[in-house]
PDB file of N, CA, C and O in Angstrom, chain B, residues numbered from 101:
ATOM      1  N   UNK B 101       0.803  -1.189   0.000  1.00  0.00           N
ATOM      2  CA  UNK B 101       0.000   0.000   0.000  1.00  0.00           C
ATOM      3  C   UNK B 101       0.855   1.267   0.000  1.00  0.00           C
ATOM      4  O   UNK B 101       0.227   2.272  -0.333  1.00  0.00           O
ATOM      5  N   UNK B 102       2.383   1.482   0.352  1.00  0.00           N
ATOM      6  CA  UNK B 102       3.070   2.471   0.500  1.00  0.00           C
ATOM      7  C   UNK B 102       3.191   2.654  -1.002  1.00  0.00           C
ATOM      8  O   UNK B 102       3.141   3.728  -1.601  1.00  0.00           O
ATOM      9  N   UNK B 103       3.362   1.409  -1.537  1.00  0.00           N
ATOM     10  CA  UNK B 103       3.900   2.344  -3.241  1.00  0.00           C
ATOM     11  C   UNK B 103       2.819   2.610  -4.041  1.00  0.00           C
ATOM     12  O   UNK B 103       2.962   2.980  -5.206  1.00  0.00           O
ATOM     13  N   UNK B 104       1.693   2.448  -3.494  1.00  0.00           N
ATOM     14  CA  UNK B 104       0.317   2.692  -4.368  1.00  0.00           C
ATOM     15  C   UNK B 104       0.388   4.375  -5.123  1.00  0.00           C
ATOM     16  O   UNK B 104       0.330   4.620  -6.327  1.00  0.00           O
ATOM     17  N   UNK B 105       0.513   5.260  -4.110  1.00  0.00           N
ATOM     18  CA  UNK B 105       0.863   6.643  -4.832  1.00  0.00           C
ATOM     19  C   UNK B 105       1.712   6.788  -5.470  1.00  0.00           C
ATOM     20  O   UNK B 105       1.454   7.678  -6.280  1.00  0.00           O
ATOM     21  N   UNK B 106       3.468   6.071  -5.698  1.00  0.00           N
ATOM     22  CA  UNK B 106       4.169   6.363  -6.307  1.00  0.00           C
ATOM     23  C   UNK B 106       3.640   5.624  -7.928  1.00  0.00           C
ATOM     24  O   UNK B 106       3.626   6.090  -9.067  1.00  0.00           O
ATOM     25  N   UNK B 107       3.316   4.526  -7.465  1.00  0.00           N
ATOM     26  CA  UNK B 107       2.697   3.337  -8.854  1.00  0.00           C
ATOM     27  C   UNK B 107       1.612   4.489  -9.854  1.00  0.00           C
ATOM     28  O   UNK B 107       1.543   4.503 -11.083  1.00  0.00           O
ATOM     29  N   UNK B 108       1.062   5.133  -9.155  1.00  0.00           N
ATOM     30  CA  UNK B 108       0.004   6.289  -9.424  1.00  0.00           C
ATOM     31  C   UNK B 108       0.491   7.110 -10.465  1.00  0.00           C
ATOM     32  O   UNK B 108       0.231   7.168 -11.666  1.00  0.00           O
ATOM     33  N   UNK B 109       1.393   7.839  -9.594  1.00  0.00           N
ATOM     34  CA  UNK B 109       2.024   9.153 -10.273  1.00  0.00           C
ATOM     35  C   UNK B 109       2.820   8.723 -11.722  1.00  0.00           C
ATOM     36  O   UNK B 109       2.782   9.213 -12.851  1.00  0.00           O
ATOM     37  N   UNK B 110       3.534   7.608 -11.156  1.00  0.00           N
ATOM     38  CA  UNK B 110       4.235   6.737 -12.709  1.00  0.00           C
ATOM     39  C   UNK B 110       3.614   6.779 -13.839  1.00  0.00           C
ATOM     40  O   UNK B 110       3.988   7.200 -14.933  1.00  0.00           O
ATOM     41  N   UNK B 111       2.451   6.225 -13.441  1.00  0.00           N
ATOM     42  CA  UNK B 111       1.596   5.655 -14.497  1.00  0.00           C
ATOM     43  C   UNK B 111       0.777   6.430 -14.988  1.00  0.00           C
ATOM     44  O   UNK B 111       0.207   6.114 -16.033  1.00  0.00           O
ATOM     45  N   UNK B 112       0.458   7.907 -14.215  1.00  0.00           N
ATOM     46  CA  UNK B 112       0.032   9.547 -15.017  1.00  0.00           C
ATOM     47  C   UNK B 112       1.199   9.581 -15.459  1.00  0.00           C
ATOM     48  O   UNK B 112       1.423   8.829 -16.408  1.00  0.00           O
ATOM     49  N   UNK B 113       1.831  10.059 -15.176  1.00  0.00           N
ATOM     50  CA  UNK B 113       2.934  10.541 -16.145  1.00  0.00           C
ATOM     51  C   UNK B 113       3.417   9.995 -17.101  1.00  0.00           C
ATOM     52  O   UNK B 113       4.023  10.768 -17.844  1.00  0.00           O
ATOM     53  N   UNK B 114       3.399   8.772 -17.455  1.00  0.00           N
ATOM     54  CA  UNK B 114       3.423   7.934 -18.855  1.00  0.00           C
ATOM     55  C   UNK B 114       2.390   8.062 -19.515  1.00  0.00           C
ATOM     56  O   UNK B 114       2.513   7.569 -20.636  1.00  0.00           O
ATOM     57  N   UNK B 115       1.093   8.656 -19.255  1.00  0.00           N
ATOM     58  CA  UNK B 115      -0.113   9.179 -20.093  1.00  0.00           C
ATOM     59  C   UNK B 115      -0.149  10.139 -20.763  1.00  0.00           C
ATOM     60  O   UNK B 115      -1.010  10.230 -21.639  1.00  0.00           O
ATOM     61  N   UNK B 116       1.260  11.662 -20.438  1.00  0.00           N
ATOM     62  CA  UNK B 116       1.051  12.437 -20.560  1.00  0.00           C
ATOM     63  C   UNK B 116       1.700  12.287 -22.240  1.00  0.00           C
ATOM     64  O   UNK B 116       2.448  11.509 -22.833  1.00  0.00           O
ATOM     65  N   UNK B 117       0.620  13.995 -22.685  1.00  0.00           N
ATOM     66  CA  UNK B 117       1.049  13.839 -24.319  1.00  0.00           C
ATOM     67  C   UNK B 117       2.255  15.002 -24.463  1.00  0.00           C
ATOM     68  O   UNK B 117       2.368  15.959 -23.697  1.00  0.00           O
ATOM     69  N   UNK B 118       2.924  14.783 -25.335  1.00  0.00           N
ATOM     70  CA  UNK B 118       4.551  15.779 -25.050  1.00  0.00           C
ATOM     71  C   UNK B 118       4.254  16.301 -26.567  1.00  0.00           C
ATOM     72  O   UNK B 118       4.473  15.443 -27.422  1.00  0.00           O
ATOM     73  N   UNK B 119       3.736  17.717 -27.102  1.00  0.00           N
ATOM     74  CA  UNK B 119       3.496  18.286 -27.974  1.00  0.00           C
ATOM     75  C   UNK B 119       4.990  17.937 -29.095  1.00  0.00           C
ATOM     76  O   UNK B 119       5.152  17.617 -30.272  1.00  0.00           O
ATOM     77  N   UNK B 120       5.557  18.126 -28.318  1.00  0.00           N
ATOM     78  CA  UNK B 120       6.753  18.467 -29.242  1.00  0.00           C
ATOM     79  C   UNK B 120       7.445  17.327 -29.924  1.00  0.00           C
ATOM     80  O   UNK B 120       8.399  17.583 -30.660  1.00  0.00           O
ATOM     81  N   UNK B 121       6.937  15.733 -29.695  1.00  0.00           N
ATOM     82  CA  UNK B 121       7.275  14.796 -30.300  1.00  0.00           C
ATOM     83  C   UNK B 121       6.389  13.952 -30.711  1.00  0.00           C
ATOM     84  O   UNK B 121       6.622  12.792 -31.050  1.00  0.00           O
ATOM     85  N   UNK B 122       4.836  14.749 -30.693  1.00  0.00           N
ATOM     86  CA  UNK B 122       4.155  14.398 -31.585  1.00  0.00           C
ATOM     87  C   UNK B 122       3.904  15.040 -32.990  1.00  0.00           C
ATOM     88  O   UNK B 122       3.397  14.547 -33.998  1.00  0.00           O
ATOM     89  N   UNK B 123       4.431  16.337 -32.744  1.00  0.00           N
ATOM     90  CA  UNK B 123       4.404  17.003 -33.967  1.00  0.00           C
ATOM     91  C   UNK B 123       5.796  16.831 -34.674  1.00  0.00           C
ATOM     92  O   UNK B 123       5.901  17.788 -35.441  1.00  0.00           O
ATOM     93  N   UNK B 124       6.704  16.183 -34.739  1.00  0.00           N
ATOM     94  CA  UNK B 124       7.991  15.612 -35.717  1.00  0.00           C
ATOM     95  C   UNK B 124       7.756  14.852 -36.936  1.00  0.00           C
ATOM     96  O   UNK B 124       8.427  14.921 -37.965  1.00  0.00           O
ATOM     97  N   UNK B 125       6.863  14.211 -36.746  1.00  0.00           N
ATOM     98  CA  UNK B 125       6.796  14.055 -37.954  1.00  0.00           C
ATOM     99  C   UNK B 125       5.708  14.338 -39.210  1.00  0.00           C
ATOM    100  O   UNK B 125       4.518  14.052 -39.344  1.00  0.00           O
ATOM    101  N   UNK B 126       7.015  15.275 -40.355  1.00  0.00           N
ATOM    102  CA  UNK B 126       6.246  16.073 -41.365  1.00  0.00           C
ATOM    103  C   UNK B 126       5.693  15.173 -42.154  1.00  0.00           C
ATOM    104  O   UNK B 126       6.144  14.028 -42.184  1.00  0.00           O
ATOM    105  N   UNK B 127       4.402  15.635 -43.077  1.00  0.00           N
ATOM    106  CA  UNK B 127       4.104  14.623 -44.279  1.00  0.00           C
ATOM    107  C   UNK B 127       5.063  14.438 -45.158  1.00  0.00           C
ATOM    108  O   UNK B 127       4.837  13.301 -45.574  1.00  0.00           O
ATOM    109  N   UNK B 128       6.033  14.858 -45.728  1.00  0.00           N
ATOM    110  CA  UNK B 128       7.203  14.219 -46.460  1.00  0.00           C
ATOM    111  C   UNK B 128       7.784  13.408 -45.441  1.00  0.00           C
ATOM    112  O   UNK B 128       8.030  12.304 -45.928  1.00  0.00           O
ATOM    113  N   UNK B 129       8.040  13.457 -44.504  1.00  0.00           N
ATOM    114  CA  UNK B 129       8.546  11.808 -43.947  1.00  0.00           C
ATOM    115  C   UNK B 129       7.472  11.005 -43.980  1.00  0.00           C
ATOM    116  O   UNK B 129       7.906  10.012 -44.563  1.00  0.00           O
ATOM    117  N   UNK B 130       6.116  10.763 -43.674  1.00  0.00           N
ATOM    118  CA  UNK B 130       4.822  10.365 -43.437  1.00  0.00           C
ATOM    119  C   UNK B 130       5.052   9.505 -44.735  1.00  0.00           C
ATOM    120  O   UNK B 130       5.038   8.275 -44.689  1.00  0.00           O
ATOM    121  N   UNK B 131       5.322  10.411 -46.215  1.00  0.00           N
ATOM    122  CA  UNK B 131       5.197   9.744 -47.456  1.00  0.00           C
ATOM    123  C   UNK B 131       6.310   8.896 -47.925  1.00  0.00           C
ATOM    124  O   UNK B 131       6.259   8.087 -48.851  1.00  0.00           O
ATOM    125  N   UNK B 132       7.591   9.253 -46.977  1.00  0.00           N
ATOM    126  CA  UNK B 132       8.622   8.328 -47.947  1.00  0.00           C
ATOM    127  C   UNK B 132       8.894   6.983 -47.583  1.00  0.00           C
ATOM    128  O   UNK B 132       8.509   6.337 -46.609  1.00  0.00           O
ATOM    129  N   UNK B 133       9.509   6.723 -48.386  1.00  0.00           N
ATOM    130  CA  UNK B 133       9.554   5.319 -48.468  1.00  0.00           C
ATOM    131  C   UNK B 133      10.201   4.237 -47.631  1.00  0.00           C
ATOM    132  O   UNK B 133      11.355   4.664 -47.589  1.00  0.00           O
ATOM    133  N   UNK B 134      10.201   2.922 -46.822  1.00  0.00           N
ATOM    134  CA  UNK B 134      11.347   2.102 -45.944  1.00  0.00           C
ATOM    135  C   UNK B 134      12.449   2.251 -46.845  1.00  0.00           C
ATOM    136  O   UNK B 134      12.534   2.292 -48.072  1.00  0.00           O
ATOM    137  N   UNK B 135      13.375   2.329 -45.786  1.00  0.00           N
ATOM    138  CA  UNK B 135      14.725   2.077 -46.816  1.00  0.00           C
ATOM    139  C   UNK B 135      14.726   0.774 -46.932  1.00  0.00           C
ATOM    140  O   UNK B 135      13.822   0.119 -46.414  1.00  0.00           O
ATOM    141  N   UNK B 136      15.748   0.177 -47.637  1.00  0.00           N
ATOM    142  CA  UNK B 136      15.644  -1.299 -48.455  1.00  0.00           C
ATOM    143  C   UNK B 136      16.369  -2.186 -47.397  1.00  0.00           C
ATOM    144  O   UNK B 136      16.968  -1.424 -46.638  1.00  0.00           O
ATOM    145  N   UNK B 137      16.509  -3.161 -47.129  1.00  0.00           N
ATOM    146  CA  UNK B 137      16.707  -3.968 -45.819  1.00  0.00           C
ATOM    147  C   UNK B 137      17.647  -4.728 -46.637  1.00  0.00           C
ATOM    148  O   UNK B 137      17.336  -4.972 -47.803  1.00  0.00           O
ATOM    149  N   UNK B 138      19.283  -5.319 -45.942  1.00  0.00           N
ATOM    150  CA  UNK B 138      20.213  -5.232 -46.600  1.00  0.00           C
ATOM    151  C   UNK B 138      20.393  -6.962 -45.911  1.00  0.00           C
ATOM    152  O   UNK B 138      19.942  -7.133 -44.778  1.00  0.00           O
ATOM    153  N   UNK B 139      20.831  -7.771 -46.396  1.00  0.00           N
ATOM    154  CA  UNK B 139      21.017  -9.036 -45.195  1.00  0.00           C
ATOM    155  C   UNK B 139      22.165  -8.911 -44.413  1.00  0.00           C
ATOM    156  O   UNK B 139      23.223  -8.341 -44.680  1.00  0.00           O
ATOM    157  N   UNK B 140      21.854  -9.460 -43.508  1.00  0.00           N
ATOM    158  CA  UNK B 140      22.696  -9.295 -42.110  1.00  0.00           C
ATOM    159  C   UNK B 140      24.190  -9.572 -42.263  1.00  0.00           C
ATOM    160  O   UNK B 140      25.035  -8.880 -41.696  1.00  0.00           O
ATOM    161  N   UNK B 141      24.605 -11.035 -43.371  1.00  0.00           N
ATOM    162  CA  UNK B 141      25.757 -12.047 -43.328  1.00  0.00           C
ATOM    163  C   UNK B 141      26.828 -10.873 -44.489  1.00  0.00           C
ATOM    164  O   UNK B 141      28.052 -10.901 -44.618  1.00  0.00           O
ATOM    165  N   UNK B 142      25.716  -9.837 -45.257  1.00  0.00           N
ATOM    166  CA  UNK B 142      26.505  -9.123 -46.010  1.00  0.00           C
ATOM    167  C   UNK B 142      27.012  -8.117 -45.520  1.00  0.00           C
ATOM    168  O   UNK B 142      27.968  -7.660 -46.148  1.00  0.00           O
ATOM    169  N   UNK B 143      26.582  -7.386 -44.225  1.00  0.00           N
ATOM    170  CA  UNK B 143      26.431  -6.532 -43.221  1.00  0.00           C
ATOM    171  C   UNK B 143      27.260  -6.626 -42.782  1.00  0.00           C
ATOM    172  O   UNK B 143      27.917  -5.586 -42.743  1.00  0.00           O
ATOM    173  N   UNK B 144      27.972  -8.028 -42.037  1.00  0.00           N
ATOM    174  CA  UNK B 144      28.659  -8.170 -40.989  1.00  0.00           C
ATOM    175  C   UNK B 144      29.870  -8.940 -41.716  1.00  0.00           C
ATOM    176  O   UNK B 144      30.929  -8.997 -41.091  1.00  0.00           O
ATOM    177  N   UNK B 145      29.797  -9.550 -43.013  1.00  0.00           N
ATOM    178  CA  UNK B 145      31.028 -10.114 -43.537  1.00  0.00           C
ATOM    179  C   UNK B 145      31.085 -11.277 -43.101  1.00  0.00           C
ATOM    180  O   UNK B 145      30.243 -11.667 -42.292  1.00  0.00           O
ATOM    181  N   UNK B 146      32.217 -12.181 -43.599  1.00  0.00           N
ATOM    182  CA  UNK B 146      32.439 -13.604 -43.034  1.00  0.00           C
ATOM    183  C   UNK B 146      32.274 -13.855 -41.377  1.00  0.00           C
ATOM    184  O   UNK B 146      32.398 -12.915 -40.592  1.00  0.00           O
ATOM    185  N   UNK B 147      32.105 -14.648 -41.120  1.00  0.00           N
ATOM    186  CA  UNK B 147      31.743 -15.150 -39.994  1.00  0.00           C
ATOM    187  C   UNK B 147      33.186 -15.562 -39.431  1.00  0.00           C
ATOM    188  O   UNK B 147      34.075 -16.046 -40.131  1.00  0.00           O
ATOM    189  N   UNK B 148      33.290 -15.282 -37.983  1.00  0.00           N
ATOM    190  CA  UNK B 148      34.700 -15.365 -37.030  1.00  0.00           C
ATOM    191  C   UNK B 148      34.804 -16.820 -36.799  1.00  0.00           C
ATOM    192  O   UNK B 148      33.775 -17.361 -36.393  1.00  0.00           O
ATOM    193  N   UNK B 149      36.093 -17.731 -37.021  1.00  0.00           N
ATOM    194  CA  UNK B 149      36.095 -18.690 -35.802  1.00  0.00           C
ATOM    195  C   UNK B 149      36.054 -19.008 -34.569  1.00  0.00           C
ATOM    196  O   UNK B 149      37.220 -18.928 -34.182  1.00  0.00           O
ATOM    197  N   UNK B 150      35.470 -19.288 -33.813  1.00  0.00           N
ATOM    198  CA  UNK B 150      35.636 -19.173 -32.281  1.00  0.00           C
ATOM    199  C   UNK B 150      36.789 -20.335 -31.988  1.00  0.00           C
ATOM    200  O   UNK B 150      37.115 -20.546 -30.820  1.00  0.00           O
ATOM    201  N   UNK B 151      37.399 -21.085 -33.074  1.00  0.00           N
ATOM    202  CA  UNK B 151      38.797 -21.702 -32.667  1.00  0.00           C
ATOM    203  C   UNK B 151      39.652 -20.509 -32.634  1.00  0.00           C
ATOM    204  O   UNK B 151      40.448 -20.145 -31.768  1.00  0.00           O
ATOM    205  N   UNK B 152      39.300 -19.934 -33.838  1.00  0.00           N
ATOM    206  CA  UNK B 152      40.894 -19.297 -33.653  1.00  0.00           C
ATOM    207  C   UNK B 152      40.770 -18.078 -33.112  1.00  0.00           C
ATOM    208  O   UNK B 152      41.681 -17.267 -33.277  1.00  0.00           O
ATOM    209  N   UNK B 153      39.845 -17.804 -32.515  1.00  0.00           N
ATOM    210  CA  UNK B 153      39.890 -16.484 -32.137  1.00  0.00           C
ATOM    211  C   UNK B 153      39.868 -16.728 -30.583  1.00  0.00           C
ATOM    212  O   UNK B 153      40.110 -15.764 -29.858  1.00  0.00           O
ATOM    213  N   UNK B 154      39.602 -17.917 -30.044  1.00  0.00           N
ATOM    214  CA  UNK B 154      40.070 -18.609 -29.119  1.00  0.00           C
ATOM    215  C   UNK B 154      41.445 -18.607 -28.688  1.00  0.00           C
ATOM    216  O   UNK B 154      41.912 -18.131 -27.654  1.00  0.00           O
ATOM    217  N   UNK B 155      42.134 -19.317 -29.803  1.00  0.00           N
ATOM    218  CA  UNK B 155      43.471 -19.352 -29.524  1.00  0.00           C
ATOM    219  C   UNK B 155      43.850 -18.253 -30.162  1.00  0.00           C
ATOM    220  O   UNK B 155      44.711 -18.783 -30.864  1.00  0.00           O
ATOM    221  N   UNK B 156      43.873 -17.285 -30.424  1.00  0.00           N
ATOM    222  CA  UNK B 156      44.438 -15.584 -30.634  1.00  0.00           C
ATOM    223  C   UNK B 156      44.373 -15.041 -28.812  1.00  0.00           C
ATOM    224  O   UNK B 156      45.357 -14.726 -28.143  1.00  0.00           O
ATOM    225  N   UNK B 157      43.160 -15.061 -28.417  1.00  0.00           N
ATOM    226  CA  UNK B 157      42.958 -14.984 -27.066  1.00  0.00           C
ATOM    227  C   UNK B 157      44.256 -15.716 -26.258  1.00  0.00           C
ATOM    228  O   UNK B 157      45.166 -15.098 -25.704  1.00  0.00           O
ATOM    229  N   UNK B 158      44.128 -17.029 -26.324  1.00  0.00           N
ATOM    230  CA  UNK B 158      45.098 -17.621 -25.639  1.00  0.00           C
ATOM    231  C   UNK B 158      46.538 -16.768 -25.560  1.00  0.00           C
ATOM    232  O   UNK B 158      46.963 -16.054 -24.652  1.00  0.00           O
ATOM    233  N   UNK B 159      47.155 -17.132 -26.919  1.00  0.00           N
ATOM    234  CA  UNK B 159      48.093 -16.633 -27.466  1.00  0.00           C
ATOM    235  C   UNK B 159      48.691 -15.447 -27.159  1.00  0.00           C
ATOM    236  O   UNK B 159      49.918 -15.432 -27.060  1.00  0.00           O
ATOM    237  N   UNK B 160      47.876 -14.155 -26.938  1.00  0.00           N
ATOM    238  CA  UNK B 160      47.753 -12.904 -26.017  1.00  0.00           C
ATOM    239  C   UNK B 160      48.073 -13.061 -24.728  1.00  0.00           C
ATOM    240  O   UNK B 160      49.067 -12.600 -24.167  1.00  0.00           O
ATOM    241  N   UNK B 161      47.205 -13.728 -24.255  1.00  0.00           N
ATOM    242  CA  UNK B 161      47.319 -13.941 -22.304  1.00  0.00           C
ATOM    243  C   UNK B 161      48.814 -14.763 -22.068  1.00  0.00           C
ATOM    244  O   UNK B 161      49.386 -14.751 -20.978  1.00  0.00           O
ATOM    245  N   UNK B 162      49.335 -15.464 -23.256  1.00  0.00           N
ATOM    246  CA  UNK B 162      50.511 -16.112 -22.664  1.00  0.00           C
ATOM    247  C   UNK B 162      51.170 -15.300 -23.221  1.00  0.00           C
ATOM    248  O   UNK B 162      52.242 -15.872 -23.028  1.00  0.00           O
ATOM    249  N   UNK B 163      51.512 -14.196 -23.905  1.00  0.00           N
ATOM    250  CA  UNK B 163      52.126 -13.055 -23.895  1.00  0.00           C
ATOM    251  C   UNK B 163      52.026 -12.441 -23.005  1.00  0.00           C
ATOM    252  O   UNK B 163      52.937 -12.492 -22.179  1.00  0.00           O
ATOM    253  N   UNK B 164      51.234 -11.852 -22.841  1.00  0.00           N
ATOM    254  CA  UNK B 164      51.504 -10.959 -21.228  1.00  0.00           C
ATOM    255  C   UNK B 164      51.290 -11.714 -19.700  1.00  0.00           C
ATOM    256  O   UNK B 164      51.288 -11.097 -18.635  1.00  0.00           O
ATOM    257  N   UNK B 165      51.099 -13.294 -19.859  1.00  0.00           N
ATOM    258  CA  UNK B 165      51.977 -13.735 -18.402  1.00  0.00           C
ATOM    259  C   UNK B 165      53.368 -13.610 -18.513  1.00  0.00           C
ATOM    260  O   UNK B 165      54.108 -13.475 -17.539  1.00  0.00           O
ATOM    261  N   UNK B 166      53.814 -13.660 -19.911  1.00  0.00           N
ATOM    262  CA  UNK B 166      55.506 -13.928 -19.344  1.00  0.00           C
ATOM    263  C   UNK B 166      56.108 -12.647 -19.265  1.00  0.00           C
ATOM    264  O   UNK B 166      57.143 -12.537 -18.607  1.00  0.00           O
ATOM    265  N   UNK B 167      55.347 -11.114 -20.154  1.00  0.00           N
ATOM    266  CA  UNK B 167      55.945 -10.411 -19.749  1.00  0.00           C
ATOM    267  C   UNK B 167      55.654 -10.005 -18.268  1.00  0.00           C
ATOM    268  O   UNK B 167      56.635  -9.401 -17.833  1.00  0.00           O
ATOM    269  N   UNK B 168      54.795 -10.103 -17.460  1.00  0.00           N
ATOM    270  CA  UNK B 168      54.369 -10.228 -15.612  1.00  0.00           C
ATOM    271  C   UNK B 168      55.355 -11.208 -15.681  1.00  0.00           C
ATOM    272  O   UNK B 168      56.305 -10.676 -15.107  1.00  0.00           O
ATOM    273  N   UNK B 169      55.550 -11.830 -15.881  1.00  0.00           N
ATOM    274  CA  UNK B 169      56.470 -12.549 -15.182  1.00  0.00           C
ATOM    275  C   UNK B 169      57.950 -12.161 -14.994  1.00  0.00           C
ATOM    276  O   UNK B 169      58.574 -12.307 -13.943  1.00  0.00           O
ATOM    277  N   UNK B 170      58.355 -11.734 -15.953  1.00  0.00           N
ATOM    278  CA  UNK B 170      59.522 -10.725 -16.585  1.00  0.00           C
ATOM    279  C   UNK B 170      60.030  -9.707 -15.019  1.00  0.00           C
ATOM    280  O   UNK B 170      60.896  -9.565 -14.155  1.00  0.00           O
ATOM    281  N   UNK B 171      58.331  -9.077 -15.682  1.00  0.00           N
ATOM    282  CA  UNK B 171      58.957  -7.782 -14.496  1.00  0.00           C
ATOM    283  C   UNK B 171      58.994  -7.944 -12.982  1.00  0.00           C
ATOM    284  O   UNK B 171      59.227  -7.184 -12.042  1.00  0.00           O
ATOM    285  N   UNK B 172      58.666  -9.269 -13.114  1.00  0.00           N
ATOM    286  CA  UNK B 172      57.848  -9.697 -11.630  1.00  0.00           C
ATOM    287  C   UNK B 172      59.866 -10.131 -11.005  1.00  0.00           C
ATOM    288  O   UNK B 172      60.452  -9.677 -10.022  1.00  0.00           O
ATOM    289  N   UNK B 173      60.375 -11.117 -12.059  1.00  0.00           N
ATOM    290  CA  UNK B 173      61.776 -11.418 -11.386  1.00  0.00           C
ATOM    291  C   UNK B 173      62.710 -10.033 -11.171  1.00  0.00           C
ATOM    292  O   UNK B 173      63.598  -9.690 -10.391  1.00  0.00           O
ATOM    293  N   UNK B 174      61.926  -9.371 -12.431  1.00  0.00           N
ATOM    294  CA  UNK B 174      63.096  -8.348 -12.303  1.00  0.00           C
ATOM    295  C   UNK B 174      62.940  -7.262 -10.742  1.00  0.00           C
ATOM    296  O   UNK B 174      63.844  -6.738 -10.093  1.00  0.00           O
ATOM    297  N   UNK B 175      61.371  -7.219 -10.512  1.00  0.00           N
ATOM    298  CA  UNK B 175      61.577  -6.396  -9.209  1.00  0.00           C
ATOM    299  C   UNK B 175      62.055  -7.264  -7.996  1.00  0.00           C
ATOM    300  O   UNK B 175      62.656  -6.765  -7.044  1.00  0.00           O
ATOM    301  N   UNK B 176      61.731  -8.671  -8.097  1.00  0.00           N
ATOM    302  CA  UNK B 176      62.671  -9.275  -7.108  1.00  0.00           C
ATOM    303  C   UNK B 176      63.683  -9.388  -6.814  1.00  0.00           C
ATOM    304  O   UNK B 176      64.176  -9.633  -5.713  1.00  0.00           O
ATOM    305  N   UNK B 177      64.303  -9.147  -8.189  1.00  0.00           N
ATOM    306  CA  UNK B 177      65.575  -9.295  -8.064  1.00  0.00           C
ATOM    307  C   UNK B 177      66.650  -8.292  -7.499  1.00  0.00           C
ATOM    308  O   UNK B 177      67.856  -8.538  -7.475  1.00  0.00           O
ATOM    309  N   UNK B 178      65.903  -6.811  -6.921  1.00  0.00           N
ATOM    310  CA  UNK B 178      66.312  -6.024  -7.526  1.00  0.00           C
ATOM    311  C   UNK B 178      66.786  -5.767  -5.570  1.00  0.00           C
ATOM    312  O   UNK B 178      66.176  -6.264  -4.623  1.00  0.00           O
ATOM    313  N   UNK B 179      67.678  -5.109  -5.519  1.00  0.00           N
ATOM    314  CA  UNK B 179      68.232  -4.991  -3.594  1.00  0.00           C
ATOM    315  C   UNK B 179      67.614  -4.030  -3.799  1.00  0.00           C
ATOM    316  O   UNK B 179      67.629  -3.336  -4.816  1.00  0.00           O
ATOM    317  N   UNK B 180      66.618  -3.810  -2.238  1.00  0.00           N
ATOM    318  CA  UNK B 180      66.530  -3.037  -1.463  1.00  0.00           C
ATOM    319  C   UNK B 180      66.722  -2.314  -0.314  1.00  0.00           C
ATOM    320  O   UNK B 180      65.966  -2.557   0.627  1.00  0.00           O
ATOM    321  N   UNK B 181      67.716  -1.335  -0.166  1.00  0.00           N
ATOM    322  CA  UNK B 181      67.989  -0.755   1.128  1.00  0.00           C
ATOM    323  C   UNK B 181      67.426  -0.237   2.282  1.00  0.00           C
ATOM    324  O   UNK B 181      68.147   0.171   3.193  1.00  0.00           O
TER     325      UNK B 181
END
């Protein structure tokens, strides 16, 4: 029962009419035409492997463990006074 007034007010205010975006659209847009619908596979081009883009992934991450690893001996290695 507490959110009954807020549920209220919501749901006026999604009734309300907003002049200014009902009047956007002119009769020359009203009259023209859909644009032409293009297929998706031509859109987006060949399709990715998820092998190899898998192992591209891989391939990356074991690049930058060894460079962490790199810097990791090198600050150990390093005397501190």
């Amino acid at each position: 029962m507490k959110h009954l007034p807020l549920i209220l007010l919501v749901a006026a205010a999604g009734c309300t009419q907003i002049p200014e975006l009902d009047e956007q659209e002119t009769p020359a847009l009203l009259r023209a035409k859909y644009p032409a619908l293009t297929p998706l596979q031509e859109t987006l081009g060949p399709p990715v492997s998820p092998k190899d883009e898998a192992k591209e992934v891989e391939e990356e991450l074991a690049r930058r463990s060894e460079t962490l690893d790199k810097r990791a001996k090198a600050l150990n290695a390093r005397d501190i006074d």
